[in-house]
C-alpha positions as CSV (number, residue, x, y, z in Angstrom):
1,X,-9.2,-149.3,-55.9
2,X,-12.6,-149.9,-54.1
3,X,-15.1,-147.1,-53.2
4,X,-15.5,-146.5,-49.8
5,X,-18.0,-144.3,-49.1
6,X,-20.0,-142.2,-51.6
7,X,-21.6,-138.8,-50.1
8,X,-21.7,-135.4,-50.6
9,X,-21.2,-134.7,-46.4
10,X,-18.3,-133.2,-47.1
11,X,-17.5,-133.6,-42.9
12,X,-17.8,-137.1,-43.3
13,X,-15.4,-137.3,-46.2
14,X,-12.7,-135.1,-44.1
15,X,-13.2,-137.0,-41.2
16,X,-13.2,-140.6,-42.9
17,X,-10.1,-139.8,-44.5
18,X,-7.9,-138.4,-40.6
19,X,-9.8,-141.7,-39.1
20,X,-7.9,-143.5,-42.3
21,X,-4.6,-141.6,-42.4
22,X,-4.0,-142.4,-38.3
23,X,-4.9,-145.8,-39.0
24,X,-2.0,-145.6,-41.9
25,X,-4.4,-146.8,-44.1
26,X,-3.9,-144.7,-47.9
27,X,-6.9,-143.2,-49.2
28,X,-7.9,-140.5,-52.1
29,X,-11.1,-138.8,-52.2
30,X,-12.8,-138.5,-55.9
31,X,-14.7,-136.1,-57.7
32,X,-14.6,-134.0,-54.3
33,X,-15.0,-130.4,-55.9
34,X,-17.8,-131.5,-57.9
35,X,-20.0,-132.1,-54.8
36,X,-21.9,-129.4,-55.3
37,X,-23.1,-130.6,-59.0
38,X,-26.7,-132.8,-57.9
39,X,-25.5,-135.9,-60.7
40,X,-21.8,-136.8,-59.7
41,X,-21.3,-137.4,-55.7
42,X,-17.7,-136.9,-54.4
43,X,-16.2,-141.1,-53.6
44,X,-13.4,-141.8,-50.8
45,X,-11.6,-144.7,-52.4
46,X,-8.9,-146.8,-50.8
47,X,-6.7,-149.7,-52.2
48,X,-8.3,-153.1,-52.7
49,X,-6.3,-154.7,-50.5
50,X,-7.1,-152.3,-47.7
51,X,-10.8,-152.3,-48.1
52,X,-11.6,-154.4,-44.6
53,X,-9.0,-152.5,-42.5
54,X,-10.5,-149.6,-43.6
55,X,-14.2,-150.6,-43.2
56,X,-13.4,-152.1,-39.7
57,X,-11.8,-148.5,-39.0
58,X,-14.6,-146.2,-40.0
59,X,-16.8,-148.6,-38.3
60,X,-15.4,-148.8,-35.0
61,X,-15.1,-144.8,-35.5
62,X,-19.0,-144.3,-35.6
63,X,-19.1,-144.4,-39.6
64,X,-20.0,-147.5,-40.9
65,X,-23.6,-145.9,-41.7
66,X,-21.9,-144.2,-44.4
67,X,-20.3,-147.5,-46.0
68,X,-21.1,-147.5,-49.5
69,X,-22.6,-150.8,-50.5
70,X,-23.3,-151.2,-54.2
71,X,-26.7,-152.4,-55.1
């Protein structure tokens, strides 16, 4: 599994995963009832073998600002 996207825009989550699901692309969202806690950030995850259909689909959705990208 590879993080997608790490916020706590809980919007962005919802609409991230529909923009995934109608690309038939699986995806689980982690940690996403602790969002409200300031140290652990809720993390939409899809399979590793995924990851560029699903960064190609969020970006050509108007999402790819919210691409995690690990430091």
């Amino acid at each position: 599994m590879r993080e997608l996207i790490r916020t706590n825009d809980l919007v962005v989550l919802s609409c991230a995963e529909a923009m995934l699901s109608d690309a038939g692309i699986a995806c689980v969202v982690l940690d996403r009832h602790t969002g409200l806690n300031a140290f652990v950030t809720p993390r939409l995850m899809v399979e590793s073998e995924n990851y560029l259909a699903a960064t190609k689909t969020l970006q050509d959705g108007g999402l790819g600002a919210f691409i995690y990208e690990p430091d």
